[in-house]
N, C-alpha and C positions, 0 to 999 in steps of 0.2 A: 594416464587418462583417468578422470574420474569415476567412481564407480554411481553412475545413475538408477540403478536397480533401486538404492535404499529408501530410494523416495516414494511415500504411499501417497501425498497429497498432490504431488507434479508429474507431471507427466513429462519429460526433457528426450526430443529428436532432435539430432546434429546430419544436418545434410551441407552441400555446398559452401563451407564456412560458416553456416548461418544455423544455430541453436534456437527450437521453438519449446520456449518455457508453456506450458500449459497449468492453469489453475485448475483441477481438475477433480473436485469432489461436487458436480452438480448436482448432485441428491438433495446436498445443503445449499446449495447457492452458492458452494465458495466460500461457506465460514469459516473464520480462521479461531480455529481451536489450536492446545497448546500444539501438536504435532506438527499442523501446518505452521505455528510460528517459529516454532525450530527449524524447519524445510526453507521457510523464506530466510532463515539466518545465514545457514548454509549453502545454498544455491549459489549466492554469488561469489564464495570463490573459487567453488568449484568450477563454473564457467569460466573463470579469468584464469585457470588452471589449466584448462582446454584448449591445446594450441590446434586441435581442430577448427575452433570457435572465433570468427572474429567479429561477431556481431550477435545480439539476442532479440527475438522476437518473442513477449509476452503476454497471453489473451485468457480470457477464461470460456471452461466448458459446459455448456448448457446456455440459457438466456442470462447470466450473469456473469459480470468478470469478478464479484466479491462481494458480499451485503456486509463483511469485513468482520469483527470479532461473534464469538458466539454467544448470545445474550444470555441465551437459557443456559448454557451450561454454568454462568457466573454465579446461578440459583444456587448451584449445588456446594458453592465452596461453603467451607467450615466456618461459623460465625462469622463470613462476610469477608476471611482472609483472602488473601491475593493465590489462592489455587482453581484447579482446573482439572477436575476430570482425576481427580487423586495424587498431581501433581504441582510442585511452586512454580508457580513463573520465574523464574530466575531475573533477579532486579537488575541485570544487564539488560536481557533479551534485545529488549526493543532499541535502547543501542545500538547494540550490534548488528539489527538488520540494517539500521541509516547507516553506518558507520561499513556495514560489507558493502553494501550497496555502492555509497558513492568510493568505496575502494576497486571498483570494480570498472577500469576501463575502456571496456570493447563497449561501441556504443549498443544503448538499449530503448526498444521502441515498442513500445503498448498497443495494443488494440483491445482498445475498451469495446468489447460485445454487448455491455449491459450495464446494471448501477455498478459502481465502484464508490464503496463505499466504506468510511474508518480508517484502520490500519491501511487498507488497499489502495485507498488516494493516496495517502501518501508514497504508498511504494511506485506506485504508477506517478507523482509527479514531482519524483525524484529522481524518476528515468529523464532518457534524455527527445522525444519524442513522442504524443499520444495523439492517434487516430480512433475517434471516439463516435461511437453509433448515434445516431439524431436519435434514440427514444433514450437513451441513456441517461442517468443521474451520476453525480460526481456529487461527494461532499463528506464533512466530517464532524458524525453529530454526537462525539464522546458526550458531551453535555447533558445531552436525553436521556444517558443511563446515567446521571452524576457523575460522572468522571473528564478529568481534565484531558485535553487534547494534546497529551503528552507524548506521544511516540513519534513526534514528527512534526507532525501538522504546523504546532506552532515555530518550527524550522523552515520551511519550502512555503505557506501559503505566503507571509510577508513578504516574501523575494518576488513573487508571481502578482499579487494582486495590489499589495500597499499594504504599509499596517491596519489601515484603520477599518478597509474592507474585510482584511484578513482577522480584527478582531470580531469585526461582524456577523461572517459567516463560520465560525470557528466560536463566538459564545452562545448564537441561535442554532448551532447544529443544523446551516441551512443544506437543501439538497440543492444543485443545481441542473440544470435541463445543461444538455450538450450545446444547445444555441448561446445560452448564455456565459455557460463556461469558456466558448470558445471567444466571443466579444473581447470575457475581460482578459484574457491569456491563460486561461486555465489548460486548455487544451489544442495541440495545432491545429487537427482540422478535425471538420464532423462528416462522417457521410451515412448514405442509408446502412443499415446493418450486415445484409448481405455483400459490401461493398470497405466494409471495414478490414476484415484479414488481406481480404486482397493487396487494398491500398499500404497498409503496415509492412506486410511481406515485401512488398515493391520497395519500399524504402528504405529495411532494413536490409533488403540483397543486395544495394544498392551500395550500402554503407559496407556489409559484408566484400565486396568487391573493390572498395576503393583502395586509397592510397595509407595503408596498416597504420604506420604510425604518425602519419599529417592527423588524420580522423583520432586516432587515440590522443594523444599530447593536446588537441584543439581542447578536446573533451575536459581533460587533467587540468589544464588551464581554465577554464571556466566552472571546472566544480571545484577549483579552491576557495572561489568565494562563497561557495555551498559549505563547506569544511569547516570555515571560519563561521559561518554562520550554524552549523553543528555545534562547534567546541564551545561558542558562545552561551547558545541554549539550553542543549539535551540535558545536561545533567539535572539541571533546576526543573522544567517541564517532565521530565520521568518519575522525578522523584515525588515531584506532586500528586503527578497519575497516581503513584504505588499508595501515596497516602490520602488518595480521594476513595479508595477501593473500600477503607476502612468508615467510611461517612455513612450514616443515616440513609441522606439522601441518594447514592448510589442503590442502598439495598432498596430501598420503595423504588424505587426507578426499574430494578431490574423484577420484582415481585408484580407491579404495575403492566410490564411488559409480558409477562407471561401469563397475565389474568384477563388481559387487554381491555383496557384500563387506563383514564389522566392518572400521573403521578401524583400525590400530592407531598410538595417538599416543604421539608420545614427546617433545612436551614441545621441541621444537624449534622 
């Protein structure tokens, strides 16, 4: 059985076959600093590990399910290098969270409390189910801080919306409202917020209770066109990110952001 104790950013309860992933540093929104993206590397095999487990439900604590990387801390790295808080991001990382993720499959279903936003979208709409709060925002604005929409995004939004939407809201860093998200297939359903864990839990107990391995193999079968569309991408899209970290325009972006303040880019 896994050891869930090591986790400072999750919070993980296994009741009824059914594991409730918790984001849970609401102090920050759910920023994912380096710790939390280690946490999200991990997490899922250690669920797939858990034969307690056959289904996961994950939400975030506080009014938000994630405002997704942490801007300010990116101030702090050394001339603009790819650290964090005294440590490297490890040029896998983000890999390996797509890559544990869709290796991962007991099905998994989101309940977006709040914005999810960055990194977070992605993780959430590479699960396989999202119940998403009508005030909520969904979207992915690596852009705004200079940096390419590398950990993902450009993986899962094409599959979900088209390319050409997907280049659209993916090069404007657009937010979207839970009504709209849900028109274009972003998200399955929206309800009030109060009404969001309920609905998610319902459906993921649901999945927890079904028929093990018809629900998993279904899963396996349709995220290999996910895989393929992984092994296609990630590498080119990460590698970009790691070398957009090092741009001009990244650092005014993130100095801008902390001064609160337009950027002013120049293309550097």
């Amino acid at each position: 059985m896994p050891d869930y104790s090591k986790y400072e950013c999750l919070k993980i309860e296994v009741a009824d076959k059914l594991a409730t992933v918790t984001l849970n540093k609401p102090e920050r929104r759910n920023s994912i600093d380096h710790q939390f993206h280690m946490e999200l590397q991990d997490i899922w095999p250690d669920l797939m590990a858990d034969e307690r487990v056959n289904a996961v439900l994950v939400t975030g604590a506080g009014k938000y399910f994630s405002v997704g990387g942490n801007v300010k801390g990116m101030q702090d790295r050394p001339g603009g290098d790819v650290f964090e808080e005294g440590a490297m991001l490890e040029p896998t990382g983000g890999r390996r969270i797509v890559q544990n993720l869709l290796d991962c499959e007991k099905p998994l279903v989101f309940a977006l409390n709040g914005d999810c936003i960055g990194l977070a979208a992605t993780v959430a709409l590479l699960g396989d189910v999202i119940v998403c709060a009508d005030t909520a925002r969904i979207g992915d604005p690596h852009v705004r801080i200079g940096l390419v929409a590398g950990d993902g995004g450009a993986v899962i939004w094409p599959l979900l919306v088209g390319p050409n939407r997907a280049k659209e809201f993916l090069m404007r860093g657009t937010l979207l409202d839970a009504p709209w998200a849900e028109r274009i297939g972003l998200v399955n359903y929206v309800e009030p917020v109060d009404q969001v864990l309920p609905k998610a839990r319902a459906i993921a107990q649901e999945l927890a209770n079904g028929p093990t391995w018809a629900i998993r193999w279904t899963k396996l079968s349709v995220n290999k066109q996910l895989k393929d569309q992984f092994n296609l991408i990630m590498d080119t899209s990460y590698s970009l990110e790691m070398a957009s970290f090092m741009t001009e325009d990244h650092r005014e972006a993130v100095r801008a952001f902390v001064e609160k303040r337009k950027p002013n880019f120049t293309g550097r």
